[in-house]
C-alpha positions as CSV (number, residue, x, y, z in Angstrom):
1,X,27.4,21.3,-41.4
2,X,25.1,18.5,-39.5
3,X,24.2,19.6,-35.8
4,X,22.3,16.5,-35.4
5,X,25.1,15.0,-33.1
6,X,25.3,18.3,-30.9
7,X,21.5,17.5,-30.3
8,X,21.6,14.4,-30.1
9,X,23.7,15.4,-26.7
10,X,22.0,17.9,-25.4
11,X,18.2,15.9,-25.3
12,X,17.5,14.6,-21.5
13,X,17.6,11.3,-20.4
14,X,14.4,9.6,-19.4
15,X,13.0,9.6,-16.1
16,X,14.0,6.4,-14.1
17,X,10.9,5.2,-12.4
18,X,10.1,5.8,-9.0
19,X,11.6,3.3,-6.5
20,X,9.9,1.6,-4.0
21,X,11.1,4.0,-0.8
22,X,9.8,6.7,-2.9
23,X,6.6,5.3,-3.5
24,X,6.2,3.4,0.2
25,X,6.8,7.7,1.5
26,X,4.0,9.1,-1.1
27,X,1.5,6.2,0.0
28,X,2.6,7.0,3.8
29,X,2.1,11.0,3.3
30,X,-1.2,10.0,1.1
31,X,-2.6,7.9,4.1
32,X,-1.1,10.9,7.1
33,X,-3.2,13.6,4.4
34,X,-6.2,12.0,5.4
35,X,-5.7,11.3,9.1
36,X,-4.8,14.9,8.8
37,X,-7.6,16.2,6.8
38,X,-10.8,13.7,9.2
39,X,-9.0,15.7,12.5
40,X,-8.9,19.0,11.2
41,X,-12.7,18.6,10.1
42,X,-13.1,17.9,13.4
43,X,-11.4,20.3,15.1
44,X,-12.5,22.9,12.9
45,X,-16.1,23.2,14.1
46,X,-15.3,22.2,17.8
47,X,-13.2,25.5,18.6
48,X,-14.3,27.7,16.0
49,X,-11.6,30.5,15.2
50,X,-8.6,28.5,16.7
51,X,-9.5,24.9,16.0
52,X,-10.0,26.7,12.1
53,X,-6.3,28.2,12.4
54,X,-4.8,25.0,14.1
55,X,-6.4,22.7,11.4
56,X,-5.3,24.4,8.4
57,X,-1.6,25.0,10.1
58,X,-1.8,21.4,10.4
59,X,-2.3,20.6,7.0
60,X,0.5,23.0,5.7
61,X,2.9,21.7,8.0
62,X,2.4,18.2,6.5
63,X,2.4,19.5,2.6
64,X,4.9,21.7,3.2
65,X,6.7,19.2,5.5
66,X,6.1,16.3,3.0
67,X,7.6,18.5,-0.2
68,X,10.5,18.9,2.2
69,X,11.3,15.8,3.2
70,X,10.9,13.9,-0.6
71,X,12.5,17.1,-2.1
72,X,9.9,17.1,-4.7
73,X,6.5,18.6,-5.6
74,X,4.9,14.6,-5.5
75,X,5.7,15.0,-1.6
76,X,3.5,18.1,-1.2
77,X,0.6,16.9,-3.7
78,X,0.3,13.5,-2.1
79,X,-0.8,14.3,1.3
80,X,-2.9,17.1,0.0
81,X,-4.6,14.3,-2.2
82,X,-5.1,12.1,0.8
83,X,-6.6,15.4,2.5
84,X,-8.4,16.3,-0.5
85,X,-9.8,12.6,-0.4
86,X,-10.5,12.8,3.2
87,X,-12.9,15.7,3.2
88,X,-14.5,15.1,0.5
89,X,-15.8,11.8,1.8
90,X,-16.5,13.5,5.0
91,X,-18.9,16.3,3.2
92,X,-20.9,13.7,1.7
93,X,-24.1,12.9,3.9
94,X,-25.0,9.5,4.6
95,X,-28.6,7.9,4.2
96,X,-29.7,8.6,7.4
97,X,-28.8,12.3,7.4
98,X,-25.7,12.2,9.1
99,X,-23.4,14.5,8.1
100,X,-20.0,16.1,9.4
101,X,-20.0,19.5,8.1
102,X,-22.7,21.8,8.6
103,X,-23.3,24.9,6.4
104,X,-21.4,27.4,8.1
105,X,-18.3,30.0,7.2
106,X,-16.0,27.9,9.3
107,X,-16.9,24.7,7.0
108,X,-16.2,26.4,3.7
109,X,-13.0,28.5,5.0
110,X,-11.5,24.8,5.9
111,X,-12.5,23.5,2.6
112,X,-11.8,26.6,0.4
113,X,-8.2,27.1,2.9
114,X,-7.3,24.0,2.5
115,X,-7.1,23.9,-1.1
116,X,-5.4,27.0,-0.9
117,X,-3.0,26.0,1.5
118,X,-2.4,22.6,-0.8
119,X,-1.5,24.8,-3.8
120,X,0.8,27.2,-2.3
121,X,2.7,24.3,-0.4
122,X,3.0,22.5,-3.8
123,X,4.1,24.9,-6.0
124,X,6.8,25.4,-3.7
125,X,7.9,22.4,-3.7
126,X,11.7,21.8,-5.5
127,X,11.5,21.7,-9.0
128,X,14.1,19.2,-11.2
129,X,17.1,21.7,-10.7
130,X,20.5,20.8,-10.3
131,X,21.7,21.7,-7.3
132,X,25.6,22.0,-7.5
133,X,26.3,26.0,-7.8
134,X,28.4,25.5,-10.7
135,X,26.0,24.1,-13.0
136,X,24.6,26.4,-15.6
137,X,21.6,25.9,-17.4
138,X,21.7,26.5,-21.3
139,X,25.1,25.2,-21.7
């Protein structure tokens, strides 16, 4: 007895690319995770423990926010790229010896937070479930 026609049935159907609303919102949360990310470097060193605590609540209210609002992981990751992007550039130090961060534990709790906070937001994020209660996987 051939089961190739019962598996034949049961393989997924491709994913249908992304369309342009979807991809106009992850360059829009890309471009907010930076604005986001260049303020919270900011505010960070300017009011030490708070300014620390605001930035980073900042940042996983837009992940978290973003994975929310798309219903997907892509809307948590791409604002923490953007923020990612963002302070990286901003760690860098320029020819003249400008730079924004200075070696201190604030600086490297934002960076090391951050990334923290950018993980935990996106692995939260909804996964490619149905959502209807009487859907059973394995069927």
């Amino acid at each position: 007895m051939s089961t190739s026609g019962q598996q034949g049935s049961m393989l997924a159907e491709p994913l249908a690319p992304p369309s342009a609303g979807r991809i106009a919102a992850y360059l829009g949360l890309f471009l907010l995770g930076a604005v986001v990310g260049a303020a919270g470097a900011l505010m960070q060193s300017a009011w030490f423990p708070g300014g620390l605590l605001l930035a980073l609540a900042g940042a996983a209210g837009l992940f978290l926010g973003g994975g929310l609002a798309t219903d997907s992981r892509g809307g948590a990751v791409s604002p923490a790229v953007g923020w990612m992007v963002a302070v990286v550039l901003l760690t860098a130090s320029r020819p003249e010896g400008d730079f924004l961060f200075g070696a201190g534990l604030g600086s490297y709790l934002f960076l090391l937070g951050g990334m923290a906070v950018a993980v935990m937001c996106a692995t939260l994020g909804q996964g490619r479930q149905p959502d209807r209660s009487g859907v059973r996987l394995g069927k």
